[in-house]
N, C-alpha and C positions, 0 to 999 in steps of 0.2 A: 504494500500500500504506500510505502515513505517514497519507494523509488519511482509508482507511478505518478504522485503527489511533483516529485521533482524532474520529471520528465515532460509532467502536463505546464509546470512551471519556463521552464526551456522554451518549449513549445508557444507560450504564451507571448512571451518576449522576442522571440524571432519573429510574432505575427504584428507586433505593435511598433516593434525601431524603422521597419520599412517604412511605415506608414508616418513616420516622423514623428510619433505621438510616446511618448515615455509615461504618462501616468498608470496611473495605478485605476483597472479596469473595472466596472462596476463601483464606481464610488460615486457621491455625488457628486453636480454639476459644480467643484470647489473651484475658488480663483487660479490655483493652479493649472485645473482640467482644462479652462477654459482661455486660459493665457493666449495662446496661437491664434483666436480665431480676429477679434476684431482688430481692426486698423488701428497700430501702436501710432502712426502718424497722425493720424483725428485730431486736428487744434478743439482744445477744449474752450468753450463757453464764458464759463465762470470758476471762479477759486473751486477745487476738488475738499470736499468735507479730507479729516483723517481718518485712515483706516479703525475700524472697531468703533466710531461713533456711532452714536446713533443719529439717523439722517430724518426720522420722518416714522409714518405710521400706514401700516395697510390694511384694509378695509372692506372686505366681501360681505354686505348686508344681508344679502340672503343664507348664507354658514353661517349669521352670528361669529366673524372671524374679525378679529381685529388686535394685530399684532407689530411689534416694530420692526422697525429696519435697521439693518446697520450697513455702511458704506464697506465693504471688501466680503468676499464670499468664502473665506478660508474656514475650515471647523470651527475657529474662535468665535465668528460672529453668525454662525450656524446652530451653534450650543442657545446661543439670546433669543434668536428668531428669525425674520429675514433678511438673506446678505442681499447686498447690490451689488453685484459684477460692476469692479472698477471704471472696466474698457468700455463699460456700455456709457450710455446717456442719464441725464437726471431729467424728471420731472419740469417742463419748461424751456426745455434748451432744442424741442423737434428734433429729436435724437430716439433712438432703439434705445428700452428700458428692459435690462433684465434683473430678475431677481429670482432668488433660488432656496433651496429651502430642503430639510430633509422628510421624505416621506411619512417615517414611522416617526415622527414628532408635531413639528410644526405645520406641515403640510400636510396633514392629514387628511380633515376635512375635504381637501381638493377632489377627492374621490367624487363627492356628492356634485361638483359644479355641474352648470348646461351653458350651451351656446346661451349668448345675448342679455346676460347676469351681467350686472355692475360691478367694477371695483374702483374704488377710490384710493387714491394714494393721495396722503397731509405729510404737507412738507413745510419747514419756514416759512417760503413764500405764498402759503396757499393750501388749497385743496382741489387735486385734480381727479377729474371721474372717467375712468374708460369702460368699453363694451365689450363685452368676450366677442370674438369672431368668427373664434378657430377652438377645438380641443382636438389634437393628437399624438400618437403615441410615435414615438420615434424610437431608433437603435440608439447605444448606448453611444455611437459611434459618431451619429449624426451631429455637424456642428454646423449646417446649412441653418439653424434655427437664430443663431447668432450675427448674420449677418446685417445691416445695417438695411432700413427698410426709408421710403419715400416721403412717409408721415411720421408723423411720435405715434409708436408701438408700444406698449406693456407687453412683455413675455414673461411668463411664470415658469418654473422650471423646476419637476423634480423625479425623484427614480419610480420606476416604474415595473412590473405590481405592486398595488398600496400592500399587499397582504405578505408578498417575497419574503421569504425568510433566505437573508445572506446579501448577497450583491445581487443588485437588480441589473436584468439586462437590459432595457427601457429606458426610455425618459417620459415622461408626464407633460407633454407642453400645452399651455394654454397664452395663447394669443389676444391682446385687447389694444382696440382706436380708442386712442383720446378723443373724448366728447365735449369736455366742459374745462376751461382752464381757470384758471380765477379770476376774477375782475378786477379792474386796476383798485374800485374801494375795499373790497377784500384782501388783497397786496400789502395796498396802503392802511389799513387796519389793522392787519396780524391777522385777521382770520384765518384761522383753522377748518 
């Protein structure tokens, strides 16, 4: 059994260095997993929070879900609640928002979502609301979900079966259009 254990190991890593990818397979969508995918070149917006703050609040009314966020997606800020992938966009800047989260924890609930549910993200400047569009299940593999889209995106992202016991080989993704941004008096108020 140990020797098949370290042959399937070999095996495993001869499949993944071609591929250019060095993580570690079936884990979550961590900041490391995801390092490669978006454009390291992207001029940023505005000042970038620090990593392990907390950035803001997310908000699924129909789950009774409402949990924080924290800026970087590494375990640390995985253990609190929801990371924000660095490379992606923040809330306001018409950027791809991703945010990711562990199955058998925080992203639980996700199992129950549908197409065209609400989610709200609160941030400093605001409260912003988008629409689910899309829910599908991807390979563990797939990093086409990362990519930078035309409008400001919400993508949600986590492993996938909710029920998996071990390393999932899935991902969970759910896809939302911003609807609603905040108003310059809400801005200019502090509204939350």
């Amino acid at each position: 059994m140990k020797k098949l254990s370290i042959i399937l190991g070999i095996v495993g890593l001869m499949l993944t260095i071609p591929n250019g990818y060095s993580y570690w397979i079936g884990l979550s969508a961590t900041e490391e997993n995801l390092t490669p995918i978006i454009d390291e070149q992207r001029t940023l917006t505005r000042a970038r929070p620090n990593v392990g703050e907390e950035i803001g609040r997310l908000t699924i009314p129909s789950l009774n879900f409402n949990v924080p966020i924290y800026y970087g997606s590494s375990e640390n800020e995985l253990k609190k609640g929801v990371g924000h992938y660095i490379r992606s966009g923040l809330p306001g800047e018409n950027r791809h928002i991703v945010l990711t989260g562990h199955r058998d924890t925080i992203f639980r609930k996700l199992e129950n979502i549908k197409n065209n549910e609400y989610i709200w993200v609160e941030m400093k400047n605001g409260k912003y609301q988008y629409k689910i569009n899309k829910i599908k299940i991807v390979s563990q593999h797939d990093r086409t979900i990362l990519v930078e889209k035309p409008v400001e995106t919400l993508t949600l992202i986590t492993c996938y079966p909710f029920q998996y016991i071990g390393n999932a080989p899935e991902r969970f993704i759910i896809s939302a259009k911003l609807m609603k941004k905040p108003t310059h008096n809400e801005k200019r108020l502090g509204h939350n």
